[in-house]
N, C-alpha and C positions, 0 to 999 in steps of 0.2 A: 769593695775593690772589684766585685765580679763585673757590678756595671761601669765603671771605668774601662776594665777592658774590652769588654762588650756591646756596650750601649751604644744605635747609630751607625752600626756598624752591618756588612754583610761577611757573617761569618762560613769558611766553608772546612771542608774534611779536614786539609794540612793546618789551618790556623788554629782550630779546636783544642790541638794538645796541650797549649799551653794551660788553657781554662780546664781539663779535663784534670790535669795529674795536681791542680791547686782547687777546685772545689768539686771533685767529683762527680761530676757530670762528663758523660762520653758521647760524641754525638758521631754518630757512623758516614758510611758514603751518601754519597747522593743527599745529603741534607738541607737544604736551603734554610739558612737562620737569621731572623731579621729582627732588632731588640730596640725598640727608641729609645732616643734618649731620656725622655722624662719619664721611661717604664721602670717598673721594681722586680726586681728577681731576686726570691730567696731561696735557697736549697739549703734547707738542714739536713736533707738526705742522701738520697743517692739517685742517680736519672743516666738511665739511658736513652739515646734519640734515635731512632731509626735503624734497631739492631737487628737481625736476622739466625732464621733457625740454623744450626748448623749444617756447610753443605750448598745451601740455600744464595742467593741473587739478593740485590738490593734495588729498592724501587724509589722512585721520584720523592723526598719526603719535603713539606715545608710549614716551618715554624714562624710564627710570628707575633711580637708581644707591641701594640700600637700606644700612643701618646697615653702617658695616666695610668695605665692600666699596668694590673698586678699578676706575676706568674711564683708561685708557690709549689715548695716540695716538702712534705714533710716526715715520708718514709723512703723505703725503696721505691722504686719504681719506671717500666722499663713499656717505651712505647715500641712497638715495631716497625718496621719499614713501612715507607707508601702512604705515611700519615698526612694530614691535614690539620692544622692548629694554628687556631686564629685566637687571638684574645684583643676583643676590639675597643678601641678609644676608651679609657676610665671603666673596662670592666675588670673583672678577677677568675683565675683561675686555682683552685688549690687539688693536688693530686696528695692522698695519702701516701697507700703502699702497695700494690699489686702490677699489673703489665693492660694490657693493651696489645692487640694482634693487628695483622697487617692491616690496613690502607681502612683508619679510621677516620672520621671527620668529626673534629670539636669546632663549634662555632659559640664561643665564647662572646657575648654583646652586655652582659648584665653580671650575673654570678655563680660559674658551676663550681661546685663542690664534690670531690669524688675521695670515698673517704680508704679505711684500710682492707688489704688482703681482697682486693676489686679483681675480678679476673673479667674482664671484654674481649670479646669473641670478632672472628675479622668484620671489615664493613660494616663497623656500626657506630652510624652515626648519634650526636648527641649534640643539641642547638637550643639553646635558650631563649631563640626571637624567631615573632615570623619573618622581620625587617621588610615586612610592608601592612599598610595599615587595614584594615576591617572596620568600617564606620559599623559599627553600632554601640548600643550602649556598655559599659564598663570593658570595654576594649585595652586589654594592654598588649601593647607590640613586643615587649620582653618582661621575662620573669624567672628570677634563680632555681637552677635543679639540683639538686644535693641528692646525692647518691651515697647510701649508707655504706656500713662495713660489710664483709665478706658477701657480696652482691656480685651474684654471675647474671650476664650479659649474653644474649647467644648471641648468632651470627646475621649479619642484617638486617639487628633490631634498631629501632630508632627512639631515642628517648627526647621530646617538647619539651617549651618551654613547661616554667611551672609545675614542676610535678617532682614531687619526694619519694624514691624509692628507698623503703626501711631494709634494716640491716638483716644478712641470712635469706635475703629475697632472691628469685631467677625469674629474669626475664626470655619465656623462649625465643628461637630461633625466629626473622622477619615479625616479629613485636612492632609496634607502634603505640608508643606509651603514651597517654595523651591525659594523664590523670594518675591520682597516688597510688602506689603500691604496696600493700602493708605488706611490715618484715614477714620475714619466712613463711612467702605467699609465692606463690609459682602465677604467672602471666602469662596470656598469649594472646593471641590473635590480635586484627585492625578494626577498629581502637582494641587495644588491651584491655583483658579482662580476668579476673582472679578464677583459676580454675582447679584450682589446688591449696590447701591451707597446712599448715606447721611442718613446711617441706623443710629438709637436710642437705646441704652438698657437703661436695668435699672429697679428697682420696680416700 
């Protein structure tokens, strides 16, 4: 039913409520929502779209789910204001349970996976393609990232294609993850590199 009344359509703030108070999803101001028709949206959770700290302004946000392609919810989970989310032609996105801080960028072309109790830190982006090509040998232009559970993110890290970061893992702040991460490893710097091992977060 969700895609019935959704799909093809450009959804804004006023017309939201109806889809909001029947599948639980809240999509705030400033939202730009765009869902084709032959895309799949499931939410067995909970979603917010472009929420704000208390107090707080709402910035430009826009979502968009393209031909084929799949947008997935399978816990809580709350993106903030100022986002960017593309989920492009026959790729997939799946969100567990955690949030998302201001003015992310997902560039969804193949397969991201982001799993439970995820906390991302603002400006940081996460793209699974270069979308342009590199001639040389075993060259792929996209490659799925899956992001484990309780994985913090700092702030204007950037996580490539191709690369598995395990569960209990932080990436620091300006990261550029450009290969695997093993769980409960601490990362930094460009390219990313393990400089801490059986780290803990958390309150």
């Amino acid at each position: 039913m969700l895609n019935k009344l959704i799909k093809g359509t450009q959804i804004n703030y006023f017309k939201s409520f109806f889809v909001n108070s029947l599948f639980k999803v809240r999509v705030f101001r400033k939202v730009h929502l765009r869902i084709a028709k032959s895309a799949q949206v499931h939410i067995n959770g909970t979603l917010n779209l472009g929420s704000t700290w208390p107090e707080l302004g709402y910035f430009e946000s826009q979502f968009k789910v393209e031909d084929n392609a799949c947008f997935e919810v399978l816990g809580k989970f709350n993106v903030l204001s100022g986002f960017l989310l593309t989920i492009n032609k026959g790729a997939k996105l799946t969100l567990g349970s955690g949030y998302i801080n201001y003015k992310c960028n997902i560039a969804c072309f193949n397969d991201i996976t982001i799993g439970d109790d995820v906390a991302i830190a603002e400006n940081v982006t996460i793209r699974d393609s270069d979308n342009h090509v590199v001639r040389r040998k075993d060259f792929k232009k996209s490659q799925p990232i899956v992001i484990g559970d309780h994985v913090w993110i700092g702030i204007n890290a950037t996580i490539l294609k191709g690369v598995t970061i395990g569960s209990g893992a932080i990436v620091a702040a300006g990261a550029v993850v450009t290969r695997d991460v093993p769980a409960s490893s601490l990362v930094a710097g460009v390219p990313a590199k393990v400089i801490k091992e059986n780290v803990k977060w958390g309150d």
